[in-house]
C-alpha positions in Angstrom: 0.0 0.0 0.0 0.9 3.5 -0.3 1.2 6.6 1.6 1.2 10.5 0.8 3.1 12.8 2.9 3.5 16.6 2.1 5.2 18.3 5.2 8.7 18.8 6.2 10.7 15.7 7.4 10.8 15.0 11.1 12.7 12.2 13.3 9.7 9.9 13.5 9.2 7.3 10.6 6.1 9.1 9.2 4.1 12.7 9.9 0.5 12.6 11.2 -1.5 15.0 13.2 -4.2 12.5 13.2 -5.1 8.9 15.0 -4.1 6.8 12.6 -2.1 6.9 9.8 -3.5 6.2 6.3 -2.2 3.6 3.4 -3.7 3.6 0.3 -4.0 3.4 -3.6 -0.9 4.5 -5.1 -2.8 7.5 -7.1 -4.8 8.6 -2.9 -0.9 8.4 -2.2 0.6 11.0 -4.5 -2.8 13.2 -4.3 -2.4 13.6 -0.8 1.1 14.3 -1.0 0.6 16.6 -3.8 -2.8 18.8 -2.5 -3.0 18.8 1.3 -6.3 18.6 2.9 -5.9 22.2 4.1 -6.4 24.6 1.1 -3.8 27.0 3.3 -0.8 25.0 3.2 1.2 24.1 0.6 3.4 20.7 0.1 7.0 21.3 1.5 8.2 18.0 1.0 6.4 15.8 -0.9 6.7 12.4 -1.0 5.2 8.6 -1.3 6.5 5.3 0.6 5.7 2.4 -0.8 5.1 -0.1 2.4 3.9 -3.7 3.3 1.7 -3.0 5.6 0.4 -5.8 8.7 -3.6 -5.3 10.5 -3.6 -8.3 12.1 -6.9 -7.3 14.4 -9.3 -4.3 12.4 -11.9 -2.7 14.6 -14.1 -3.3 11.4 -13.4 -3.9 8.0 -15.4 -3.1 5.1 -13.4 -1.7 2.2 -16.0 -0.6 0.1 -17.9 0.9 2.6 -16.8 4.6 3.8 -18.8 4.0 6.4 -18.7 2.8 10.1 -22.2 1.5 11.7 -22.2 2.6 15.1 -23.1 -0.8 16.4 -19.4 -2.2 15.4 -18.3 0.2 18.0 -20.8 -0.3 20.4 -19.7 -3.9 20.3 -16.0 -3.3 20.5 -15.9 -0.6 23.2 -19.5 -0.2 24.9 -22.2 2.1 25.3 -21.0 5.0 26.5 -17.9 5.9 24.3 -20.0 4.7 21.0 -22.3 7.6 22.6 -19.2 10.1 22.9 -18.0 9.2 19.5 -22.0 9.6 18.1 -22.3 13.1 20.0 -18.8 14.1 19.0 -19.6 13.5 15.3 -22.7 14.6 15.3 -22.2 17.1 12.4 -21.2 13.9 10.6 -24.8 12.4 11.6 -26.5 15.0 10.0 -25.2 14.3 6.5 -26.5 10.9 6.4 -30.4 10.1 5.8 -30.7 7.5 8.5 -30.3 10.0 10.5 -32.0 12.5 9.5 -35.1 9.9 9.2 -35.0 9.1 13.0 -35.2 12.5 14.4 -38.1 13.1 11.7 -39.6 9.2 12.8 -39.3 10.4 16.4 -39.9 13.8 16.4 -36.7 15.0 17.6 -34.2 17.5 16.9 -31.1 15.8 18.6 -29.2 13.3 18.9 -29.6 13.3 22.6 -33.2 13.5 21.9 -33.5 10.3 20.1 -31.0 9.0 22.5 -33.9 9.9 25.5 -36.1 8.3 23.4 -35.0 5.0 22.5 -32.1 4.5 24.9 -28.5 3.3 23.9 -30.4 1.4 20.9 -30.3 3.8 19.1 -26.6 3.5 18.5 -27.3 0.4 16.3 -29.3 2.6 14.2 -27.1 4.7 13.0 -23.8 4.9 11.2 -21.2 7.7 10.6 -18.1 8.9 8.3 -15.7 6.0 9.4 -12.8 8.8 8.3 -13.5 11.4 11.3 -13.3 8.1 13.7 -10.4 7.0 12.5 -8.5 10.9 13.0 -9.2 11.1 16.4 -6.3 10.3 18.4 -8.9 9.5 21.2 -10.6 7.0 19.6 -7.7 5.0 18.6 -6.3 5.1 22.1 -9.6 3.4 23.3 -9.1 1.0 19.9 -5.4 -0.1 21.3 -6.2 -0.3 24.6 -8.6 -3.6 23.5 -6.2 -4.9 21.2 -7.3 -3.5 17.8 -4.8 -2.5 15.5 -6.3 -1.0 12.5 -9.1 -0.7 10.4 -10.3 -0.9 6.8 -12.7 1.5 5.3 -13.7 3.1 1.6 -12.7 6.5 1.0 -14.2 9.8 0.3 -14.2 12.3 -2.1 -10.6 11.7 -4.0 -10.5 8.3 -2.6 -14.0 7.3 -3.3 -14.4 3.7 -4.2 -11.2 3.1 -3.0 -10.2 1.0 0.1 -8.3 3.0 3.1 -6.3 0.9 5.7 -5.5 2.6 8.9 -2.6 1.5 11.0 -2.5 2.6 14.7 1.7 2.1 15.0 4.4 3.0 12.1 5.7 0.0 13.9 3.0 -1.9 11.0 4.5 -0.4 8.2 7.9 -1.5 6.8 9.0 0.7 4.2 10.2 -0.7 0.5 10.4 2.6 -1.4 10.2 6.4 -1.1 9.5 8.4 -4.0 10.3 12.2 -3.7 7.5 14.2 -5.8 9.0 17.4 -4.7 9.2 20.1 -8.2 13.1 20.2 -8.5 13.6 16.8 -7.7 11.2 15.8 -10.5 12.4 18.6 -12.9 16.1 16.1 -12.4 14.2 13.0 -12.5 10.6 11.8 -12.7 10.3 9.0 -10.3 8.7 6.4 -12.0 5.4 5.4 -9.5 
């Protein structure tokens, strides 16, 4: 699998201000390298590692799905941090038409309301972006703490139809190649990708 990186070189064996770090498709690779995320910052170093990468024990996995249903994580780590994650990501609940469908069903306006309503069932009604889930550093701690060392989800917008595998430890990525997309380097010599 492949991974993007776009910011300057540090000590550590890859850059992430997120949870997890993501593998991917070879072309999500040099996209994310190439166009960060934030429309502010530009890529300083670009670059793509080609890794092998090991999930020996996902939290879920469902490649084609971009999607996590909130009763794989109710299963995995209870009630009440499926809730947290569910109130957290609210703004994520909102874009899906489950959602929506159950506060209009039961006359509510929140998520806590439908919560009130139906009690903690209500979790394995809904689902949520499995992305945002997979960013938060919080989440993954309470992941790792029970074992889990990954996950595998479908992508979003550039990544679409593609599958996504998150490790929770460089230590589960062993590098084969590094490619460096940065503009003088490829001016000298177009890596070949």
């Amino acid at each position: 699998a492949y991974r993007g990186e776009h910011g300057a070189r540090s000590e550590s064996k890859f850059q992430s201000r997120l949870g997890s770090l993501s593998f991917g498709s070879i072309e999500a690779a040099k996209t994310y390298a190439t166009q960060p995320n934030h429309y502010h910052e530009r890529p300083v170093d670009p670059r793509v590692y080609k890794a092998h990468i090991t999930i020996e024990n996902p939290i879920f996995n469902n490649p084609n799905d971009p999607f996590v249903d909130l009763d794989i994580l109710r299963k995995a780590i209870g009630d009440e941090k499926t809730l947290q994650i569910a109130r957290d990501l609210e703004d994520h609940l909102l874009n899906t038409n489950n959602f929506l469908e159950l506060l209009e069903d039961h006359d509510c306006m929140t998520l806590d309301d439908l919560h009130e309503k139906l009690g903690s069932d209500v979790l394995d009604l809904l689902y949520v972006d499995a992305y945002p889930v997979m960013d938060s550093e919080t989440y993954v701690e309470w992941f790792k703490e029970l074992g889990y060392d990954g996950a595998v989800h479908g992508g979003n917008g550039a990544t679409a139809l593609e599958a996504e595998y998150k490790i929770f430890d460089p230590s589960q990525a062993q590098i084969i190649k590094e490619y460096d997309l940065s503009p003088k380097r490829q001016a000298a010599v177009e890596p070949s990708l």
